[in-house]
N, C-alpha and C positions, 0 to 999 in steps of 0.2 A: 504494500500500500504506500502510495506516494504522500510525502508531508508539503504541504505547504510551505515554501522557500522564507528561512526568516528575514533576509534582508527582499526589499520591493526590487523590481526590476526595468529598466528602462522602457519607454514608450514604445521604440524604432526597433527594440529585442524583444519583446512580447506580441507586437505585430508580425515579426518577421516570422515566429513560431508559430502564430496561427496561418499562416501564408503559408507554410510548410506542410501543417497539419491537412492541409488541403488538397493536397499531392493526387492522394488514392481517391476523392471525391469522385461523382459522377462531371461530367462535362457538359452541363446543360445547355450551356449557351451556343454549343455547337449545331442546336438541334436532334442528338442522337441520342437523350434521352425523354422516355414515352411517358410522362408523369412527374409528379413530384412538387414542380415548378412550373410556373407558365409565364412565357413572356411576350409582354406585349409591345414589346418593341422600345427602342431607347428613349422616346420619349415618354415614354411612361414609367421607365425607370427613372428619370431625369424627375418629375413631378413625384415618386413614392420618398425618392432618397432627401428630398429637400422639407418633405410633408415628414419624414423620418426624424430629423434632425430638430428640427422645431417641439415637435413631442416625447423624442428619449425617454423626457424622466416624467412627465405626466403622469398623472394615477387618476382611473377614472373610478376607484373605490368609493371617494366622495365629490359629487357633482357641482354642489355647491362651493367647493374648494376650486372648480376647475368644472366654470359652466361653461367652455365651450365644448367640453368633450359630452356634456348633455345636450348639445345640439347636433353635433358630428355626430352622436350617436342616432338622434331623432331623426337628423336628415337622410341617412345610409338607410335606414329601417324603413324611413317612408318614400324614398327612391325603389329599393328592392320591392314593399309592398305593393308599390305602383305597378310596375311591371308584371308581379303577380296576378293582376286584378283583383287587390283589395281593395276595399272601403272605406269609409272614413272613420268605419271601428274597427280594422286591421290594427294591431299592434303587436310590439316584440322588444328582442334587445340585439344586443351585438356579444356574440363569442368569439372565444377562444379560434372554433373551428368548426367541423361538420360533427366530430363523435361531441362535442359537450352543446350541441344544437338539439341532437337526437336525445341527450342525458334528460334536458331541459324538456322537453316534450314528450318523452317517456313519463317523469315525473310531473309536467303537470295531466298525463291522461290517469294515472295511477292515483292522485290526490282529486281529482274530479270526480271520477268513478267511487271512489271512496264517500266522499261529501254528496253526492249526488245522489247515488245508488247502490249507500250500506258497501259498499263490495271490500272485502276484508283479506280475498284469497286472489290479489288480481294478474291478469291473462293477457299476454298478447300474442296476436296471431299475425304471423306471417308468413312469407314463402322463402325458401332455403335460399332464394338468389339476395333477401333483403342484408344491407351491412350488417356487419358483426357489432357493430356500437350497438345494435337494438339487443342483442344479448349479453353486452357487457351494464348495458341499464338493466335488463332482467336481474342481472347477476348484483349490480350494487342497490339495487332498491327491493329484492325480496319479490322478483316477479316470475310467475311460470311463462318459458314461453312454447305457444303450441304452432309448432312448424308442417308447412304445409310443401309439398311439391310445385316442382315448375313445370308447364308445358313442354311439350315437342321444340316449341320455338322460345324456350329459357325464359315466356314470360310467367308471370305468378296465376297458378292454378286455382281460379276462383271458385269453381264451385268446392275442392277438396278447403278452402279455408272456411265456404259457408257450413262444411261439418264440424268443423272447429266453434267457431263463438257461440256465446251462452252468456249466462248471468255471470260469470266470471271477468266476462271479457271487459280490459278498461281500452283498450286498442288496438287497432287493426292497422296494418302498412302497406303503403305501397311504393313503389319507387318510380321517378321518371327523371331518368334512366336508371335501372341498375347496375352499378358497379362492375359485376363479371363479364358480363355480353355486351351488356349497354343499349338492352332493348327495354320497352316505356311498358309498366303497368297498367291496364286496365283501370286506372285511378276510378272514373264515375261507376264501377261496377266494386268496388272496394269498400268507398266511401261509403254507397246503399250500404254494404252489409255491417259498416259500423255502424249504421243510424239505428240499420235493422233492432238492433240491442242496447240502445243508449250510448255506446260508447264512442271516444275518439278516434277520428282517422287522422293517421300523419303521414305526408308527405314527406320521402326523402329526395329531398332536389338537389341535395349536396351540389353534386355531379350538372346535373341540366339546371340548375337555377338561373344561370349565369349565358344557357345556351339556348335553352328553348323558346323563350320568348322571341331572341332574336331569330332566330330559325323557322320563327311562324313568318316576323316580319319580312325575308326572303322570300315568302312563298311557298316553304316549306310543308309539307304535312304533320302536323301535329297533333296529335289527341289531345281531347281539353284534358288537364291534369292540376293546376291551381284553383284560385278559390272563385273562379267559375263554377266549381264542380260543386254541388250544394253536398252538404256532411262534410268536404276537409275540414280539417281542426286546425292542425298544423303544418308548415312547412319550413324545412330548413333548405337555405341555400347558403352558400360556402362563395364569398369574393375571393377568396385567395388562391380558387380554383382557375375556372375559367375568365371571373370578374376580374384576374389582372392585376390583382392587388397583392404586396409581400405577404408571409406566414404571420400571424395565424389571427385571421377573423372570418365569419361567420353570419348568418343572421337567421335567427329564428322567429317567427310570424306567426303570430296566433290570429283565428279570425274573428276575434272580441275582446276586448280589455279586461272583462270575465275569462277568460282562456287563460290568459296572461295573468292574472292572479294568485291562479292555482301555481305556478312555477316561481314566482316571488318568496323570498323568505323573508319574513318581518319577525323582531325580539327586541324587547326592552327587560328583560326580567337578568341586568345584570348592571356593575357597577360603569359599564360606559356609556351608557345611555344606548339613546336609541339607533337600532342596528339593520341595514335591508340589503336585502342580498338577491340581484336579480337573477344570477345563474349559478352554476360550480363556480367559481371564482371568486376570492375579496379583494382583493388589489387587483385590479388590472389596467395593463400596460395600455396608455395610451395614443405609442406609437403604430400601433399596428390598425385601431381606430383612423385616425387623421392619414393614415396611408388610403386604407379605403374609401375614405370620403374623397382625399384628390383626385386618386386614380379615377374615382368615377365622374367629376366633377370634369378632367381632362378630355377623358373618352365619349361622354356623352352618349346618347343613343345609336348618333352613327359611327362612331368611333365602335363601337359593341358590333354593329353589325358587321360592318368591314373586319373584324377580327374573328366573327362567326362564320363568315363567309369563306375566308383562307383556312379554319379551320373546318369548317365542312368538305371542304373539296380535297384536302390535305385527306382526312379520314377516306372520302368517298373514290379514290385515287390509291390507298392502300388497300382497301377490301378490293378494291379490278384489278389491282395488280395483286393482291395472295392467292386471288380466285382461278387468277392466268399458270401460276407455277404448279406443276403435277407433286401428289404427296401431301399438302398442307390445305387448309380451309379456315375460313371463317366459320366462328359458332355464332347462330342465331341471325335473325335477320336484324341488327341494329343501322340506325340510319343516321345517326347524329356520331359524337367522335368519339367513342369507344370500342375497341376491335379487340375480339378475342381470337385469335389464330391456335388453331391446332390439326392434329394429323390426320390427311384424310386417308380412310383403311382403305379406298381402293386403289391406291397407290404404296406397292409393297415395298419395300425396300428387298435388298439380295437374299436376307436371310428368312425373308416371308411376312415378316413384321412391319407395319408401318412406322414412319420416323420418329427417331426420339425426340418429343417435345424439348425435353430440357436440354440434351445435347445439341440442337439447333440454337438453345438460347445460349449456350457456352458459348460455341463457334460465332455467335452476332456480337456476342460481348466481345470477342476478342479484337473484332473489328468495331468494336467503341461502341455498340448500339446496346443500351440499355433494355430491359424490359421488367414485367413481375410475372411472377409464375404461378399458375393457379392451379388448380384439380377440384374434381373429377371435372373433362376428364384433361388429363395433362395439356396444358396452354402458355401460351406466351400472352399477356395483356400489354394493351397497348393505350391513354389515353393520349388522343392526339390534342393539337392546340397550335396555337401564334407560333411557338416553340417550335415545330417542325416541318414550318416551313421553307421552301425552297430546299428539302433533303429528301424528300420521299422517294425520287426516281434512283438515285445514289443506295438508298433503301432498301430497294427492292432490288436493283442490280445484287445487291450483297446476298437478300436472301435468297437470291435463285442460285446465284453461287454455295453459299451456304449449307443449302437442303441436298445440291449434287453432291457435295463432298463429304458431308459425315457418312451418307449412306447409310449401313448398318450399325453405324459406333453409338454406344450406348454410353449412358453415366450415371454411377452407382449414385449423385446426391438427387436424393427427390425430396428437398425442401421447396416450402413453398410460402417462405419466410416473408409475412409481412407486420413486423412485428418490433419494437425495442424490449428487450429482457436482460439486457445488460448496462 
């Protein structure tokens, strides 16, 4: 275990060590990695990094201490609600991220359900493609969750979730898009079957918050999936996704100030007086707030679109060209920029076996291309964006090269590592 150095150490030599430590990092900015990061190009870096600097040490713990960051906050929330087509009783706050959007929204379907309708033993139901956050809220607020299957085409199997809810149930999920495939749930057929049972529906937009609207605006076909849809409760979208905006902010939208309630923590029963707590967090940082608001202040709606639009054809330009190489496939019919590539079995490799997913993802890495790797069943994900643009054709040149040459090589790690535990 390393001790902390008792003598401090120069400015231009603790930089130079994080410069260092940076070595082995992914190389985003190249393009050739599929997630993580998103960039929206230098002028937007240009406005985060100056919006950054301004706010470092801001704390937006207390608002009255630091009321602009209670309006940075009001404004991003009521920006984002707009677009969702909320109301003028939409409201929300700003996170961390997408998993403490889903925490927030979990708990307040959990505390509603409770208050509303006795429920003591409470349930959520979703389908195996929903994020893993919805089961790490299971898991820290004492919730069962009853999982359902997915369709032929990866999206969430509605009627196996309609044998699922009961009186138990405080919520029901859907996503648009989900995460592994990145095809759009049946939201208005979701939503019905929370109502069906009093309880809440939440939308997870993490992923499309940031894409879908613009994507309509194009021309696009989109299924209604916001609060169009009558019964959503909640929605989280993620700025720091596609919205362009640095780590880590979020926004989660309730669609009543009643919604919003139930996720609030209020205490006075100690000696610092009075205490409120709008999400998991007590301090928080209000750089990554006033990054959000510039960025989006910057970009505008057409700024969003032009950046949906490269990142549309960027995705729609990968799946023709995976589709084109013998041996590999896209999973599910997704149409917005998540690509799931895996091996297609009628293309055998020599030893009768189709390709090894994860050994294709060695061989890309070696050539600098990043990805995440998923199962069942063995995949390469890809979330595309601003980021990788003008590399796709270079892309795929690689992967056709790639898929020829491992052939039958196989690779003993079948991690599918998305995770910090260390």
């Amino acid at each position: 275990m390393a001790s902390l150095p008792q003598a401090g150490r120069a400015v231009d030599d603790v930089i130079a060590e994080l410069t260092e430590k940076r070595a082995d990092d992914v190389k985003w900015g190249d393009g050739r990695t599929f997630g993580m990061v998103y960039d929206g190009g230098p002028s937007v870096h240009a406005v985060a990094e100056q919006a950054a600097r301004l706010y470092l040490h801001e704390n937006a713990l207390n608002t009255q201490a630091f009321p602009s960051l209670r309006a940075i906050q009001s404004e991003v929330v009521g920006w984002t609600a707009s677009l969702l087509h909320g109301d003028e009783h939409t409201a929300g706050f700003l996170t961390s991220g997408g998993t403490e959007s889903i925490l927030c929204g979990v708990l307040a379907a959990r505390k509603r359900a409770h208050a509303e309708r006795g429920v003591t033993e409470p349930e959520i139901v979703l389908a195996e493609s929903a994020h893993a956050a919805f089961h790490k809220a299971a898991d820290n607020f004492g919730m069962t969750v009853r999982r359902a299957p997915v369709r032929d085409d990866y999206t969430a199997d509605v009627d196996a979730m309609a044998a699922l809810v009961g009186a138990n149930t405080a919520l029901v999920v859907g996503s648009a898009p989900q995460y592994p495939q990145g095809v759009q749930d049946d939201i208005p057929a979701i939503a019905a079957l929370a109502a069906s049972v009093g309880a809440s529906c939440h939308v997870d937009a993490c992923m499309g918050g940031f894409v879908l609207p613009f994507a309509e605006m194009l021309g696009r076909e989109v299924s209604r999936w916001d609060f169009r849809v009558e019964g959503v409760t909640t929605i989280s979208a993620d700025v720091h996704k596609l919205g362009y905006a640095p780590k880590g902010v979020s926004v989660i939208l309730h669609h009543s100030k009643e919604s919003r309630a139930y996720q609030t923590f209020v205490f006075d029963d100690w000696l610092g007086g009075f205490y409120a707590s709008p999400n998991m967090q007590g301090s928080r940082s209000g750089l990554p707030m006033a990054c959000a608001w510039a960025v989006m202040q910057h970009l505008g709606v057409d700024g969003y679109v032009e950046l949906t639009r490269s990142t549309l054809e960027n995705a729609d330009a990968m799946r023709a060209g995976i589709a084109a190489i013998d041996g590999v496939r896209v999973l599910g019919d997704g149409q917005f920029h998540l690509v799931a590539m895996a091996a297609d079995p009628v293309f055998a490799s020599a030893d009768g076996a189709p390709i090894d997913m994860f050994a294709l993802g060695d061989a890309l890495l070696a050539r600098g291309w990043y990805h995440d790797r998923q199962k069942p069943p063995d995949n390469l994900h890809s979330t595309v964006s601003n980021t990788n643009a003008g590399v796709i054709d270079d892309y795929l040149a690689d992967l056709d090269d790639c898929v020829a040459a491992i052939g039958a090589t196989r690779t003993a790690d079948r991690s599918t590592t998305y995770a910090t535990l260390e």
